[in-house]
DRENPASE-272755 format. One record per residue (C-alpha): residue number from 0; residue in one letter; x, y negated, z negated. Coordinates in nm, 3 decimals, padded with zeros to 5 digits. Each point is the difference from the previous one (the first is absolute). Example, Ala and Ser with C-alpha at 12.3 -4.5 7.8 and 13.67 -1.06 7.14 Angstrom:
BEGIN
 resi resn      xx      yy      zz
    0    a  01.230  00.450 -00.780
    1    s  00.137 -00.344  00.066
// end
This chain:
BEGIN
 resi resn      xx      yy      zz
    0    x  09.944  10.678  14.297
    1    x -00.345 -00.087 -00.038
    2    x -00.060 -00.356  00.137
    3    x -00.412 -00.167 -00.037
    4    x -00.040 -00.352  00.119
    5    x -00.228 -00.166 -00.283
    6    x -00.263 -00.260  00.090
    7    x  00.256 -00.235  00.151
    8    x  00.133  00.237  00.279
    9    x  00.354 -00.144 -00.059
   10    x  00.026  00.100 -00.336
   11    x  00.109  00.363 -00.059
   12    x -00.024  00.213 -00.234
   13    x  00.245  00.257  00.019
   14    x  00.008  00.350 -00.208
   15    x  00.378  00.191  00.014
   16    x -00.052  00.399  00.059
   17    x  00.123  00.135 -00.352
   18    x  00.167  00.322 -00.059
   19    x -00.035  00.089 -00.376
   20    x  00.121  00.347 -00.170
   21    x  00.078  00.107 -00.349
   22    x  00.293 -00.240  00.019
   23    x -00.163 -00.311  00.082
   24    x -00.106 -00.175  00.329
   25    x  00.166 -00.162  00.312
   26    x -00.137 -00.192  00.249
   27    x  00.162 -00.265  00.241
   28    x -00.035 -00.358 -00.094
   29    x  00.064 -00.159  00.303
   30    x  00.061  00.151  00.359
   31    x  00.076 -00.253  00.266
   32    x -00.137  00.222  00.290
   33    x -00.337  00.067 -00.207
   34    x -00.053 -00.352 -00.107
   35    x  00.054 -00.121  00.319
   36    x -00.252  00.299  00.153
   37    x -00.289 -00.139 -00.205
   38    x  00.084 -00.340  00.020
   39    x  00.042  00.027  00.327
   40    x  00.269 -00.314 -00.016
   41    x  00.405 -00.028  00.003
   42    x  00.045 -00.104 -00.355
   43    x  00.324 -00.057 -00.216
   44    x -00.006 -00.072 -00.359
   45    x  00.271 -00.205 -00.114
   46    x -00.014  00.010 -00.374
   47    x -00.165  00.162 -00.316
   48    x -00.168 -00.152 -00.321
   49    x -00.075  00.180 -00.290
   50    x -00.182 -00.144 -00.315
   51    x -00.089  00.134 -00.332
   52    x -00.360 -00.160 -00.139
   53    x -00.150  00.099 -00.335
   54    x -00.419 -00.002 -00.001
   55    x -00.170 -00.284  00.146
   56    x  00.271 -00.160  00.156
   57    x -00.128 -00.137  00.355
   58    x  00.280 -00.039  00.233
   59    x -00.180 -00.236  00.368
   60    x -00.116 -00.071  00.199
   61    x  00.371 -00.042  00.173
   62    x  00.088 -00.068  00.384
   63    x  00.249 -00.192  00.183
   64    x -00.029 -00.190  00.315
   65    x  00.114  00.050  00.336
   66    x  00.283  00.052  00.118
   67    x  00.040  00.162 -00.371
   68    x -00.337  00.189  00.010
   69    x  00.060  00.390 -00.186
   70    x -00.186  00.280  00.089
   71    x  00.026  00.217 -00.340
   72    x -00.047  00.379 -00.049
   73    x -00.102  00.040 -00.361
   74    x  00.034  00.297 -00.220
   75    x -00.065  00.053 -00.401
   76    x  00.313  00.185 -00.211
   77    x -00.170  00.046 -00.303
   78    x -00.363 -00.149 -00.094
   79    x -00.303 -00.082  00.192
   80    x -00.073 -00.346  00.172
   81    x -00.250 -00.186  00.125
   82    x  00.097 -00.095  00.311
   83    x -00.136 -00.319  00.195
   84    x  00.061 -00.105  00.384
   85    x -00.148 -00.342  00.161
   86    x -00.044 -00.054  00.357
   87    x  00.172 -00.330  00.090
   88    x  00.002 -00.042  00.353
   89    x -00.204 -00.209  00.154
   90    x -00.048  00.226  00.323
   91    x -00.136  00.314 -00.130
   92    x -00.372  00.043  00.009
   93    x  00.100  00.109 -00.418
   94    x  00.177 -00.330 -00.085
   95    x -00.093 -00.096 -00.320
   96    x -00.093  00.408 -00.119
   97    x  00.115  00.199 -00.235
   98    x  00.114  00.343 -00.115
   99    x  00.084  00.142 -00.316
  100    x  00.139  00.365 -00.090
  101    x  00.109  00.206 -00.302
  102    x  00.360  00.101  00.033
  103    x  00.136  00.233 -00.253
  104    x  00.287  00.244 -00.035
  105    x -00.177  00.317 -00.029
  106    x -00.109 -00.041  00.369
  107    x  00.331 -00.174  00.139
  108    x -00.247 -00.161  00.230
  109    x  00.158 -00.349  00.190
  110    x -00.200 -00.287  00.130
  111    x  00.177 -00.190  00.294
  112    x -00.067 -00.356  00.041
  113    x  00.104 -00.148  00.300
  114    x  00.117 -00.333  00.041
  115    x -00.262 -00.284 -00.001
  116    x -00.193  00.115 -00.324
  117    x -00.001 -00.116 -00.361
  118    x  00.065  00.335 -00.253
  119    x  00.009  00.002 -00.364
  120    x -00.079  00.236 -00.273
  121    x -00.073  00.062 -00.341
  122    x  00.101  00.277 -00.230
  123    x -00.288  00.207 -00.151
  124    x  00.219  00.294 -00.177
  125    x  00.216 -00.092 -00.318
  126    x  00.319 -00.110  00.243
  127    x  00.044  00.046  00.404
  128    x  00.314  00.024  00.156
  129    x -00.084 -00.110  00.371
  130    x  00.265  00.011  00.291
  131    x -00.085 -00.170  00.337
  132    x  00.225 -00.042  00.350
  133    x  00.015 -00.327  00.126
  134    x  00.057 -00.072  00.431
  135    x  00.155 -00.285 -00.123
  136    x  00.207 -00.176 -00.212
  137    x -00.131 -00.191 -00.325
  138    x  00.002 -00.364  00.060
  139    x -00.103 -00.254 -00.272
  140    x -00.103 -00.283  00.205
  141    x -00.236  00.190  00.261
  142    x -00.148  00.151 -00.342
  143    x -00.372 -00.082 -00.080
  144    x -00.268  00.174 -00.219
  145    x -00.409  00.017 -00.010
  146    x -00.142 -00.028 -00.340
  147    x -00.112  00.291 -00.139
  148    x -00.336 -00.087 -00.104
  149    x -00.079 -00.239  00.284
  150    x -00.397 -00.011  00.039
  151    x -00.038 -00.037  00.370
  152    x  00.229  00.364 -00.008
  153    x -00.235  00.120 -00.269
  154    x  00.244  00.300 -00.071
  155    x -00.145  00.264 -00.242
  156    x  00.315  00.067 -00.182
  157    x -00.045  00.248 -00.324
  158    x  00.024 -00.064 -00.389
  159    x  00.110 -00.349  00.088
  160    x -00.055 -00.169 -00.325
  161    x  00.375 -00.010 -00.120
  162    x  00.166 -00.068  00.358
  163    x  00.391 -00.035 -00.052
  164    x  00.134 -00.255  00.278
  165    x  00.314 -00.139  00.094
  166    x  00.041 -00.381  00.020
  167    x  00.045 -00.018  00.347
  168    x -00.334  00.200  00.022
  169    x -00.156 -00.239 -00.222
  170    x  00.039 -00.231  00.247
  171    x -00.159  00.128  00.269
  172    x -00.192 -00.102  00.235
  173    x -00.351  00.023  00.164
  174    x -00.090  00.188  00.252
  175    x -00.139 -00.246  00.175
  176    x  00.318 -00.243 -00.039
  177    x  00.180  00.339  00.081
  178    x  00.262 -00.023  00.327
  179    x -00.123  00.261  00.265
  180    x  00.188  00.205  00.276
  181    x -00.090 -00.147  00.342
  182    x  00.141  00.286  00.151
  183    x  00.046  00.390 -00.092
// end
């Protein structure tokens, strides 16, 4: 495995080694002992989420507070994504930063997001199927979301003219009204 921090040093991206042959390909998806190698942290993942998004559909910015902070390793099934992570704690000399990568299936390529950042996407191919690991549990009430578009962010998201959001995302808020991670 392949692993290249991107301009915030936490965030990983991580590229599985890929064995293809007349039949097909394998490649590992997840290896405890690697991911923990380049990570260079003890990490569990507790549960998986898996959504199914036709074009345009913008899925964030999503985190949870502390105690119920995840840490997510993200990885693209089927489609291409664009993939966004905010820095949200207070802290880091990148608070308040940004990163955004293409994720599609054809490179099996995974983004890990530790805890105390923002992430969302949205899906630039026809459909995505995106799966990400979780370190911990889903829990509605420590739920909270950035708004997509928020100016002080000034996120560069693609073809963003016919942006399909959720309610809930709807209803996000600022950055600036935004809770932050004191710690992490």
């Amino acid at each position: 495995m392949k692993s290249t921090n991107l301009k915030i040093p936490e965030i990983l991206l991580l590229e599985p080694d890929i064995f293809e042959d007349e039949r097909g390909f394998f490649y590992e998806s997840f290896n405890q002992d690697k991911f923990e190698k380049v990570t260079g942290k003890k990490i569990s993942f507790v549960q998986d989420n898996y959504s199914k998004s036709k074009k345009n559909t913008l899925r964030g910015l999503h985190y949870q507070l502390p105690p119920m902070a995840q840490g997510k390793l993200v990885s693209v099934l089927q489609g291409e994504i664009f993939d966004v992570v905010v820095d949200l704690r207070k802290s880091s000399s990148t608070f308040g930063s940004f990163i955004y990568q293409e994720l599609n299936a054809l490179k099996q390529q995974q983004l890990w997001v530790p805890e105390g950042f923002a992430h969302g996407f949205l899906v630039i191919s026809d459909f995505a199927e995106v799966m990400y690991k979780t370190t911990n549990f889903y829990h509605p009430n420590s739920e909270r979301s950035i708004i997509w578009n928020d100016p002080d962010l000034s996120i560069n998201w693609p073809n963003h003219s016919d942006i399909l959001l959720s309610d809930k995302d709807k209803k996000a808020s600022s950055f600036l009204d935004a809770d932050s991670f004191i710690k992490f």
